[in-house]
C-alpha positions in Angstrom: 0.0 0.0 0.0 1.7 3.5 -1.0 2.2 6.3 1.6 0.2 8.4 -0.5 -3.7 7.5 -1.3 -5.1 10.5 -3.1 -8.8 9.8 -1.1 -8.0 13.4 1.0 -7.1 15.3 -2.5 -10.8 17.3 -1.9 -10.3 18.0 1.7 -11.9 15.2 3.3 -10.7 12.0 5.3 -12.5 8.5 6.6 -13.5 8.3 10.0 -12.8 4.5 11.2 -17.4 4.3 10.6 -16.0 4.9 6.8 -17.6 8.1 6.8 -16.3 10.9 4.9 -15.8 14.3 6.7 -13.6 17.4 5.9 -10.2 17.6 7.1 -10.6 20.3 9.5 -13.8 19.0 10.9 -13.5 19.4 14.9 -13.7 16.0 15.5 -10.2 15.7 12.9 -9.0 18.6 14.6 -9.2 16.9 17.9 -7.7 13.7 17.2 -5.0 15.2 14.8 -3.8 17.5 18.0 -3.5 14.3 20.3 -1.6 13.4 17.3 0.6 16.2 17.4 0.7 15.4 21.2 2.3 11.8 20.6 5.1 13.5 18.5 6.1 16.1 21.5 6.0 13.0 24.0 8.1 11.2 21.2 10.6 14.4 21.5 11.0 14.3 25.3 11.1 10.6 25.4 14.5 10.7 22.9 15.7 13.6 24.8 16.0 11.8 28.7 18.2 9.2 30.3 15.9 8.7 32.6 14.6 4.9 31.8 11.6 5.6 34.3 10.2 8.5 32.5 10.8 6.3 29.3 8.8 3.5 30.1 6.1 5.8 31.4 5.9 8.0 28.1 6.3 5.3 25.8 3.0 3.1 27.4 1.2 6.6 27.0 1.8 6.7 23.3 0.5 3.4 22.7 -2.7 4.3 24.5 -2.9 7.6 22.7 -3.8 5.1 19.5 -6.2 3.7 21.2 -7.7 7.0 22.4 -7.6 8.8 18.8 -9.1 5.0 17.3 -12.1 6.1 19.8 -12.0 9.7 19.1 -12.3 8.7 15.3 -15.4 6.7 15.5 -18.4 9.0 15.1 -21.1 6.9 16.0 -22.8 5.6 19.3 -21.8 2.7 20.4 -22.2 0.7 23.8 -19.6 1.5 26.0 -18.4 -1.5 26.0 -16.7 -1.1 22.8 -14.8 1.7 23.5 -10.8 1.3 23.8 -10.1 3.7 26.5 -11.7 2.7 29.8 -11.9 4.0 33.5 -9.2 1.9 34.7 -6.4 3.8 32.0 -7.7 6.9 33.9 -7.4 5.5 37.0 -3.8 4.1 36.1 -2.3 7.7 35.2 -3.7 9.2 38.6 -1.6 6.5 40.1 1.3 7.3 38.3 0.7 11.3 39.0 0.7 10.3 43.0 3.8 8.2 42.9 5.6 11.0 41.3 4.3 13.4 43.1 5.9 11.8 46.1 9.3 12.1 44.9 8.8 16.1 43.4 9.9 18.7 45.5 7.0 21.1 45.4 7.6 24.6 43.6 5.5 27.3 45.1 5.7 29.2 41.7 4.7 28.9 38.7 7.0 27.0 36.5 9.0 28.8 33.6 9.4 25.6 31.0 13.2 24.8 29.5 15.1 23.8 32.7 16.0 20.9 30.7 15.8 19.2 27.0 13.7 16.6 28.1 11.2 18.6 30.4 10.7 21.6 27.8 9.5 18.8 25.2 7.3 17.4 28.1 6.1 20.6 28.6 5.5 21.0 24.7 3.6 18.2 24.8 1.8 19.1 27.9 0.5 22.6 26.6 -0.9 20.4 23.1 -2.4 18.1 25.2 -4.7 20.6 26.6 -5.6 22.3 23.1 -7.1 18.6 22.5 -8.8 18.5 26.0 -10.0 22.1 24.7 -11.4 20.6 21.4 -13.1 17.6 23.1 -15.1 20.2 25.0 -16.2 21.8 22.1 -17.1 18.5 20.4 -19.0 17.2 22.5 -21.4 20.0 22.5 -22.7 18.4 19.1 -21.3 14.8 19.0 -20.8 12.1 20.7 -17.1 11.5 22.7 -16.2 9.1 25.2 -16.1 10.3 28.7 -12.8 8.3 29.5 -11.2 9.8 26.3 -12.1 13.2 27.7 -10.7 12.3 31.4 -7.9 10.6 30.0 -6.5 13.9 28.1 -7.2 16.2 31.5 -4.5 13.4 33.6 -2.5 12.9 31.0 -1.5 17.1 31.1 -1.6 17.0 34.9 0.8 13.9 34.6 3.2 15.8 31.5 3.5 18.3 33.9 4.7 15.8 37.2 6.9 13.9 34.6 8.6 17.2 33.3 9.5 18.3 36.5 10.8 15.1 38.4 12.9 14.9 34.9 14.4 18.6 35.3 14.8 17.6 39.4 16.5 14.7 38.9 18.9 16.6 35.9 19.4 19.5 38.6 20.3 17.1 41.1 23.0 15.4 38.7 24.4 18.7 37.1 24.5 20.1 41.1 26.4 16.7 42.4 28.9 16.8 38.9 29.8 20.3 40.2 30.2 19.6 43.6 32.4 16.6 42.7 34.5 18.2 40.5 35.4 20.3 43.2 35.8 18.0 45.8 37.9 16.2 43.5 39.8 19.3 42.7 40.7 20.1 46.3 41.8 17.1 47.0 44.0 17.2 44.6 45.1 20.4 45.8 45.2 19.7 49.2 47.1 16.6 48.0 49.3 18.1 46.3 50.3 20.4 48.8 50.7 17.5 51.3 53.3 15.6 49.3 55.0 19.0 48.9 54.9 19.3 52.5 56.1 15.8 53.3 58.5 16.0 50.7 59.9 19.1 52.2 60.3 17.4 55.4 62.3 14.9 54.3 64.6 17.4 52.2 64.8 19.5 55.9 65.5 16.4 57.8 68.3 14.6 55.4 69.9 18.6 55.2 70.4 18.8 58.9 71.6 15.5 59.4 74.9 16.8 56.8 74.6 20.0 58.9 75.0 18.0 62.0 77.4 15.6 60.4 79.9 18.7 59.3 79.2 20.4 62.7 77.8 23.8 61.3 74.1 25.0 62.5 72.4 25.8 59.3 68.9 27.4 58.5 67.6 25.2 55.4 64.4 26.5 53.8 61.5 24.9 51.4 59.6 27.1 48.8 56.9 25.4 46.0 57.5 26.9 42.4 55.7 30.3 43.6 58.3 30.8 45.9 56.0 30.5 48.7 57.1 28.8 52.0 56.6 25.3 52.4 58.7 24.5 55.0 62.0 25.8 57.4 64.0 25.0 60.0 66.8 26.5 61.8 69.0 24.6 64.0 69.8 25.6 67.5 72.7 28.6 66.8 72.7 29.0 63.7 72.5 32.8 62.4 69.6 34.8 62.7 70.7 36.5 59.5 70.4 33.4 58.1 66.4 33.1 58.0 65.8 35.8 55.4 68.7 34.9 53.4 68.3 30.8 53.4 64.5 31.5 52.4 65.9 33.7 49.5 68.2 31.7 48.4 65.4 29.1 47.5 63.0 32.0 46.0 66.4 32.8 44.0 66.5 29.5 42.5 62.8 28.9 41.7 62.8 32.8 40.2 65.7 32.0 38.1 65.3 28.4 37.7 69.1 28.0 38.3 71.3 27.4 41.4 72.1 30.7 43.3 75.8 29.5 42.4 75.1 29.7 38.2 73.3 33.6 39.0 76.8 34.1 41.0 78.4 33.6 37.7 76.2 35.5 35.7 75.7 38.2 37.9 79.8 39.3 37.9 80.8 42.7 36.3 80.9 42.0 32.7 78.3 39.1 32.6 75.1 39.5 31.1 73.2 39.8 34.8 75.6 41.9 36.6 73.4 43.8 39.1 70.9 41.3 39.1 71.1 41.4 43.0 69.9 45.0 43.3 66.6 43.8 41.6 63.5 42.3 42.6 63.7 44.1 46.2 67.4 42.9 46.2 65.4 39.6 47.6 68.4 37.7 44.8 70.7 35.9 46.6 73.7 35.7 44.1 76.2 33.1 46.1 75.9 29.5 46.4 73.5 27.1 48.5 70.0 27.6 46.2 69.3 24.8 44.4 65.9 24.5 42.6 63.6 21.5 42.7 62.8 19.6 39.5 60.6 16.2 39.2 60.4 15.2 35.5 61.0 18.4 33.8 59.1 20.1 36.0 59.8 23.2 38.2 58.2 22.2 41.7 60.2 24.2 43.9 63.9 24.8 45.5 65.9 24.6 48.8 67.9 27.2 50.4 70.2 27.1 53.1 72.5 29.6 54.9 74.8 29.4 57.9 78.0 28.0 56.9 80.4 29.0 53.7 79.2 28.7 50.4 81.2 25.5 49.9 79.2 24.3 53.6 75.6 25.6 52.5 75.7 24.0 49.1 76.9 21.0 50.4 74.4 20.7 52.9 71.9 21.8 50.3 73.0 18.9 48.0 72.1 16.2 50.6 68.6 18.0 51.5 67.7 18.1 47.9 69.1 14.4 47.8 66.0 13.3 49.9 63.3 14.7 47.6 
């Protein structure tokens, strides 16, 4: 049978009693907008993930058949005969309450497009009721099922249920993504920062142990590759001059991204950075015992240490970045 029949080329069509009306009879009017209704359900349906609203939508649509076969037959019948009964009504007021228990209420009136999925049910929803509004006027002349016409007043109460519990339950996802993204992110952070911190340790603990070991109290400092402090020590003794200038001595290194002892070279009269150590707040320590901090190519930070000769705080430095 071809898609195309030619019987509708004078602007009529066949109600399922074989009789012959024109196309935009109410009573085609009304079953062509429930069609229109299907479609829109059809949209929202493709559109959600959620396998509940799925099964719901697509039982509707099979019943929606059923209901335009009824709402095409012009003729009175027992109501026996009739494919849409009391008990579909009563089914979709039992699906309305059991959503209804999981909705959040919404004291406001609801602004549709939250979501895909819920503006398509909402789509629907809104055609839905122009059928309802069609029905009404039909039946003022012709006969209509009273099911068919309850059926189409649950069905938009229920649209309207599904659409929201649809955008809740997409809020709800999208909100938890979010909040586990940045969970995730801090902890990554705050893990990162850790290891830093316990790496740093190490690095402190391994430099005064060569401190100890060459008998000179040293002040041995930690900075992450923003030349922020991560950790420092200074041993009983040492210099007090020494806290500023160990803690340089590592910003030096990460600023640079070279020992203190190469910016000592550099820095001399004649080289291509002499004066560098009157820059920068003259925070540039230009003599040895700097030593930046790389992990696979990476800048992650530098140890300085001060309290000895430049021979003593670069040795002791050595060790410290040893542990890392």
């Amino acid at each position: 049978m071809k898609v195309y029949t030619k019987t509708g080329d004078e602007g009529k069509t066949s109600l399922l009693s074989k009789e012959r009306v024109f196309k935009d009879s109410i009573r085609v009017h009304a079953y062509g907008t429930v069609d229109e209704a299907n479609a829109a359900m059809g949209l929202g349906k493709s559109l959600t993930d959620k396998q509940w609203a799925i099964d719901i939508i697509h039982r509707i649509q099979q019943e929606l058949i059923l209901l335009n076969a009824d709402l095409a037959t012009d003729s009175v019948v027992d109501n026996s005969t009739y494919r849409i009964t009391p008990a579909h009504v009563e089914q979709l007021e039992s699906i309305i309450d059991t959503l209804e228990q999981q909705r959040i209420p919404q004291p406001y009136f609801v602004t549709p497009g939250g979501t895909s999925a819920s503006a398509a049910f909402d789509l629907a929803r809104t055609i839905v009721r122009r059928a309802e509004r069609c029905i009404v006027r039909l039946r003022r002349t012709e006969t209509v099922p009273i099911p068919v016409a309850l059926y189409l007043n649950r069905l938009s109460d229920l649209l309207y249920v599904v659409a929201r519990c649809v955008e809740q339950e997409d809020l709800i996802a999208k909100v938890a993504k979010a909040v586990q993204q940045v969970l995730q992110s801090r902890e990554q952070i705050d893990g990162g920062k850790n290891a830093m911190l316990e790496k740093a340790k190490k690095m402190v603990e391994a430099a005064e142990k060569k401190a100890i070991e060459i008998g000179v109290p040293m002040v041995i400092a930690i900075v992450d590759n923003g030349g922020n402090l991560v950790a420092q020590e200074r041993m009983d003794n040492a210099l007090l001059a020494s806290v500023s200038i160990a803690l340089n001595k590592a910003y030096t290194a990460v600023a640079l991204k070279m020992t203190t002892e190469q910016a000592a070279s550099a820095a001399q009269p004649g080289q291509m950075l002499y004066g560098l150590n009157t820059t920068d707040g003259c925070r540039l320590v230009i003599f040895g015992g700097g030593l930046p901090i790389w992990d696979n190519g990476n800048l992650v930070g530098a140890i300085g240490v001060s309290g000895g000769s430049v021979d003593e705080d670069v040795t002791v430095a050595k060790a410290g970045l040893a542990a890392y």
